[in-house]
N, C-alpha and C positions, 0 to 999 in steps of 0.2 A: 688590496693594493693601496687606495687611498689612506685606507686607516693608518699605515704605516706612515705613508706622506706627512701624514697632522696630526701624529704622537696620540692616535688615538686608541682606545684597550678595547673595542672592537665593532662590530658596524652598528652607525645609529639607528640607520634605515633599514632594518630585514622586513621583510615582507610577511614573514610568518608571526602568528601572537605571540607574544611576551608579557607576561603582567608586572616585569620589571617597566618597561617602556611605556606604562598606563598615564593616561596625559587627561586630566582632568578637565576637558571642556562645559561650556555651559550644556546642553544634551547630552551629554555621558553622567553630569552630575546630576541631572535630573533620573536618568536612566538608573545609578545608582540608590538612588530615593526610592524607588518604586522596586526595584530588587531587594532593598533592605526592609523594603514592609512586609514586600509578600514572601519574602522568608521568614517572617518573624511571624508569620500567621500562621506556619507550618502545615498547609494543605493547599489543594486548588491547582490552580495556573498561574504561573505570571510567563506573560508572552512580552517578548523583546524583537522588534521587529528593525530593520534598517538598511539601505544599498548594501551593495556587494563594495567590500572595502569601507566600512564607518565604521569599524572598531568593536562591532557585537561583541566576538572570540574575545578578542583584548579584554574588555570590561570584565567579561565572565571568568575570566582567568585571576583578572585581579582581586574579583569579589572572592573565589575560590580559594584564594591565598591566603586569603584573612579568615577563611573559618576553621576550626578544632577539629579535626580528623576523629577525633575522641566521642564528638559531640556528635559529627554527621556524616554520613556515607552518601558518596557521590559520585555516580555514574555518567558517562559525557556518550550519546552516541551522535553520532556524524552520519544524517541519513541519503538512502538514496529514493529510489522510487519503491517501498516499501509497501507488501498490502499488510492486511491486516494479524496474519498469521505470521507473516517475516519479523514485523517489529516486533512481538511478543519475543520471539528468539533470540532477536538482537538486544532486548534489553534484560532477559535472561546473563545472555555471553558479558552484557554491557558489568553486571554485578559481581559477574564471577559465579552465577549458580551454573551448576550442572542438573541439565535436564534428560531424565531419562525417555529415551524415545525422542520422537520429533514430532508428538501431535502436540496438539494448540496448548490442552486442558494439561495434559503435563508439564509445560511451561509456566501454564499460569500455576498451578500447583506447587513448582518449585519455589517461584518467586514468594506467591505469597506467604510460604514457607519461610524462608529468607527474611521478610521484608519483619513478620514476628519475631525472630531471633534477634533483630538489630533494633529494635523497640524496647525487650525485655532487658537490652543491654544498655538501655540508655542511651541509644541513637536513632536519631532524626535518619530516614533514605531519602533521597532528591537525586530526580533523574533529568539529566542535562540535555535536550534533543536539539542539537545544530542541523540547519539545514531544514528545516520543518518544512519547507512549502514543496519538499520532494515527496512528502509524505500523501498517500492516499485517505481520501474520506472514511474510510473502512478502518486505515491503520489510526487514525485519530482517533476515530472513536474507543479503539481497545486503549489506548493512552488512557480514553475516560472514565473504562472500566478499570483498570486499576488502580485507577484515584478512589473504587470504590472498599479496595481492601481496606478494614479498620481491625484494630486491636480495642473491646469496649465501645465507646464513642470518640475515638482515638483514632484518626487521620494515618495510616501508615505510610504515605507515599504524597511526596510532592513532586510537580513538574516546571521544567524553565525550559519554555520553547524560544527559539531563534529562527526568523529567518527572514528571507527578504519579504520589499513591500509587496509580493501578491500572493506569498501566505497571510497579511495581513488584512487583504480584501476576502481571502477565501475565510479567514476565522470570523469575520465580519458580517458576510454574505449569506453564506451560505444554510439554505433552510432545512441541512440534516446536521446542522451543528450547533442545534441551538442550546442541547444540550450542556456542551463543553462550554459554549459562551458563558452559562451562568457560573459555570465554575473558577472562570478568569477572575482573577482578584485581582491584577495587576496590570498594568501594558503600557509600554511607550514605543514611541517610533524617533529613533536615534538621526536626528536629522547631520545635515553635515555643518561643519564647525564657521564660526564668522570670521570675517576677515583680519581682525585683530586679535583673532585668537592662535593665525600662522605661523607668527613670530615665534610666538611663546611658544607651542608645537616642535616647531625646529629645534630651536634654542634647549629645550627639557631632554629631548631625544639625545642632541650632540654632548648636554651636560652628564647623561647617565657613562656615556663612556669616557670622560675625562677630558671633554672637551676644554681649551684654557683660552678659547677664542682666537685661533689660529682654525679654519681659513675664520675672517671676519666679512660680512655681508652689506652689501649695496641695499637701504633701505626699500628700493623698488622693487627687488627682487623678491620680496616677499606679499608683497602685493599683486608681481607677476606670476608667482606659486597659485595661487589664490585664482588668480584668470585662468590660469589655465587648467587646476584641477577642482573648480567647486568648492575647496577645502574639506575633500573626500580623503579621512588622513591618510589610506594604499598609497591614493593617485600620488599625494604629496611625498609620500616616501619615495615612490617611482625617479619622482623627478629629480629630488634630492641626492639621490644615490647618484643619477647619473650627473648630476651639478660636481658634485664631489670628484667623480672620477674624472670628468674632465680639470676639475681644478689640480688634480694633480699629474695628469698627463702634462699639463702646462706649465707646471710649478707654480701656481698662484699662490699668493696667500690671501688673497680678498674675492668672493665672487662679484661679479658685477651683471650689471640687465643685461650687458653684450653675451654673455656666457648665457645666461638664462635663453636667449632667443635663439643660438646655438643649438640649445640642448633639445629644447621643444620642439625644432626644426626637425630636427634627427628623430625625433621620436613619433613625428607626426608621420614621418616619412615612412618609417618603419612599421607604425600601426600601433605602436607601447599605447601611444594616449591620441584620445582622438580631435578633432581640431575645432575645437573650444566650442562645441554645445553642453557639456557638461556641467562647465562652468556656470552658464547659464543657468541649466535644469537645478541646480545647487541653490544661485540667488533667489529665486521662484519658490524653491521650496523653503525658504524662511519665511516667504510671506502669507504661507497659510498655514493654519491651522492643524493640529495635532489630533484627529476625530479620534481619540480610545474609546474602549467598550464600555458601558455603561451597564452592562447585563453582569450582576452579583456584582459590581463594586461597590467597594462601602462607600459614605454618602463625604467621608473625612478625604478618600482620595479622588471622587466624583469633582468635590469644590477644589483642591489641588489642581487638580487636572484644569478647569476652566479658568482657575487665575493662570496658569503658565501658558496655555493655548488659547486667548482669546484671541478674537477676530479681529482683523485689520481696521478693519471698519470703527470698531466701537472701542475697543478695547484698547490701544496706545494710548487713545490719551486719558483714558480713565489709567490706566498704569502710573501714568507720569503724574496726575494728581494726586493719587494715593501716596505716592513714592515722595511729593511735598507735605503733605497732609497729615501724613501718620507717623509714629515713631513707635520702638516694641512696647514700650512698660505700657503708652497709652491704649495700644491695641488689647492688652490683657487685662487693661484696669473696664475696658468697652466689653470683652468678651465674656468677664469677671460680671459687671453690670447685669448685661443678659442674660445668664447664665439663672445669677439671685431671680429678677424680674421672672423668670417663666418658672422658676422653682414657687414663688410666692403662687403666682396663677394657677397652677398645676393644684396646689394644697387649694386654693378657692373652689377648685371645680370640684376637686373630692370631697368638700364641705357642703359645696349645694345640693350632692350628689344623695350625702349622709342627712341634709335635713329632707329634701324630696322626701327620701325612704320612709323618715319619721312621722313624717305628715299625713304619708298613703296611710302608714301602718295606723296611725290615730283615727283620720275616716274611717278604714274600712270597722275596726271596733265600734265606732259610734252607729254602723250601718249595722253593725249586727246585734248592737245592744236595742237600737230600735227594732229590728227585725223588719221593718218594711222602710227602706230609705227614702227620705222626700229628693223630691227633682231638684228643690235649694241643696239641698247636700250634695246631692250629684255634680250636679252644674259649678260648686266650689271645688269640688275635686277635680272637677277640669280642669277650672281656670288656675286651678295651683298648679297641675300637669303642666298645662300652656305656658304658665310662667316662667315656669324650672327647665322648660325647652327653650326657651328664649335665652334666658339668661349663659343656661350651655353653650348654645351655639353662638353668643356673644365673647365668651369666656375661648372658643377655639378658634373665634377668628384672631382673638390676642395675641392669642399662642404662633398658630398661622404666619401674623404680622413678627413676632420674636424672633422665630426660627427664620425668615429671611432676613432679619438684621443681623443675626447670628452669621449666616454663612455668608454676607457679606462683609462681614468684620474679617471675620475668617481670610476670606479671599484678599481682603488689602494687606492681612497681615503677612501669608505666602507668597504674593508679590513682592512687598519687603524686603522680605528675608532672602528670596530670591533672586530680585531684581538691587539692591541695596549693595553699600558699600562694605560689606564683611564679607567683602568675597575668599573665600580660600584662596591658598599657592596650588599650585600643579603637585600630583600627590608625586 
């Protein structure tokens, strides 16, 4: 109805994914980061975790749009309360293999059947599981055993779990998963979008379908989108739709805050959105921290992870001084530095390593040319031992001291790049 009202080619706000309508927030781009690593690792987990309505589906749709059908075969299941035998079948049906019979082992049979065919053909398998926290502890774990299928020392099977935060607590928590946790390479928690990022939101959505700024917006109103949904993008579409429809029940051409308080009225009345703790719950959760898993991530998105997530406390204003303090060329000429510096020290150590060796090996000849070694011989052969221990262990506290200057270059440098002014457009 409205789309017709404002010449528009067709609704901006559906409610269902679309990877046309993918809207590049700060946490989506992060989320994408962390997608495109742990694809690029082609095994393991990467778990994507986030409220009901922050755009998971969305993201993964759009990631999925962009990869070569040629190159990788990709399964999406949508689960429910699943034990450990059901999912095996469901991700069977999910490939398209047929399995004969309905016990377990023939399933697995088929798949890993399967999963070698599209290996020997030159494709990547990766299984999409939405909904994860419907999933039983039993059916995760068969998730883990077919992470174990390999072709050689060749990975057959990757996983991208999704679901809300208390799959996130349960992959976290829980001590029959510790398993699986080590397998995680990747994880974010998709928080919801900042207030000045509404605008732009709206504005990308109405522009996919030919929007030409007809209706036009009351600057407030998007700040009032914002109060009342969190910047949770469903809620925002919720509300948006219904902005819309009223604007053209009324023939507007400009929404204003009188409509907005209208609509939320109606909505609050009816139960669509509830009356503004949400919004709330939203602000609160930018203000802390992003705990990811730590168990089998590499140490490159370990340090990743703590520059985008640090702590309220400490970490703003170390942000904001790095973010005055550093620029890129300088950070790789510092990382470049470090880099040499612990490669030099690294050959020292192998050097004191190789004359040790040489030293023992001279004693011990002059001990056996005497045939009865005196206590002075001995007693230098210690203190050469003692020496060549000292020196090592002086030589690895260098090293020790490098490698945290290292990951704190590292870390101002992801800030940067992150926090900085090369921000991309909305994709």
């Amino acid at each position: 109805m409205f789309d017709d009202f404002y010449g528009l080619e067709a609704r901006p706000f559906q409610l269902t994914p679309d990877p046309a309508f993918y809207f590049e927030s700060v946490t989506h781009r992060k989320a994408l980061s962390y997608l495109g690593y742990g694809l690029a690792q082609g095994e393991g987990f990467v778990a994507i975790t986030g409220e009901v309505g922050s755009g998971k589906s969305t993201l993964v749709a759009y990631l999925m749009a962009t990869i070569d059908p040629g190159r990788m075969t990709a399964a999406n299941v949508v689960t429910s309360a699943l034990d450990g035998e059901e999912i095996v079948h469901v991700v069977a049906r999910a490939f398209g293999v047929e399995v004969d019979g309905h016990d377990k082992a023939s399933a697995l049979g088929a798949i890993e059947a399967f999963l070698h065919e599209e290996a020997r053909a030159g494709r990547r398998s990766l299984l999409i599981v939405d909904e994860a926290q419907n999933l039983s502890i039993t059916a995760l774990e068969e998730l883990r055993m077919l992470s174990n299928f390999q072709l050689g020392s060749h990975p057959l099977l990757q996983t991208l779990l999704l679901g809300q935060p208390e799959f996130r607590t349960t992959l976290m928590e829980s001590d029959r998963l510790e398993q699986l946790r080590q397998r995680v390479i990747a994880t974010h928690h998709l928080t919801a979008m900042q207030p000045k990022e509404v605008q732009a939101y709206i504005e990308h959505r109405l522009t996919c379908v030919g929007w030409d700024g007809n209706p036009s917006f009351d600057q407030r109103v998007f700040s009032g989108i914002y109060e009342a949904t969190g910047g949770v993008p469903r809620r925002i579409n919720q509300v948006a739709n219904r902005l819309l429809l009223l604007g053209s029940v009324e023939q507007r051409t400009r929404i204003d805050s009188a409509m907005l308080t209208q609509v939320l009225d109606e909505m609050k009345h009816d139960g669509t959105i509830g009356h503004g703790h949400e919004g709330e719950e939203a602000r609160t959760a930018h203000h802390h921290p992003d705990h990811s898993l730590d168990n089998g991530v590499p140490a490159s998105v370990a340090i990743a992870h703590d520059a985008a997530f640090a702590s309220e406390e400490d970490g703003k204003s170390a942000t904001r001084a790095n973010h005055a303090a550093i620029d890129a060329p300088a950070a790789i000429a510092l990382i470049e530095s470090a880099l040499a510096d612990r490669d030099a020290q690294i050959c020292e150590l192998q050097q004191a390593v190789v004359e040790l060796a040489n030293k023992a090996e001279a004693h011990e000849a002059q001990a056996l040319e005497a045939e009865d070694p005196s206590a002075e011989l001995v007693g230098h052969l210690e203190a050469q031992l003692a020496e060549a221990h000292e020196r090592t262990a002086a030589l690895e506290a260098r090293l020790d001291e490098q490698e945290r200057t290292l990951r704190h270059v590292l870390t101002m440098l992801i800030e940067w790049v992150e926090g900085g002014g090369d921000q991309r457009s909305a994709a």
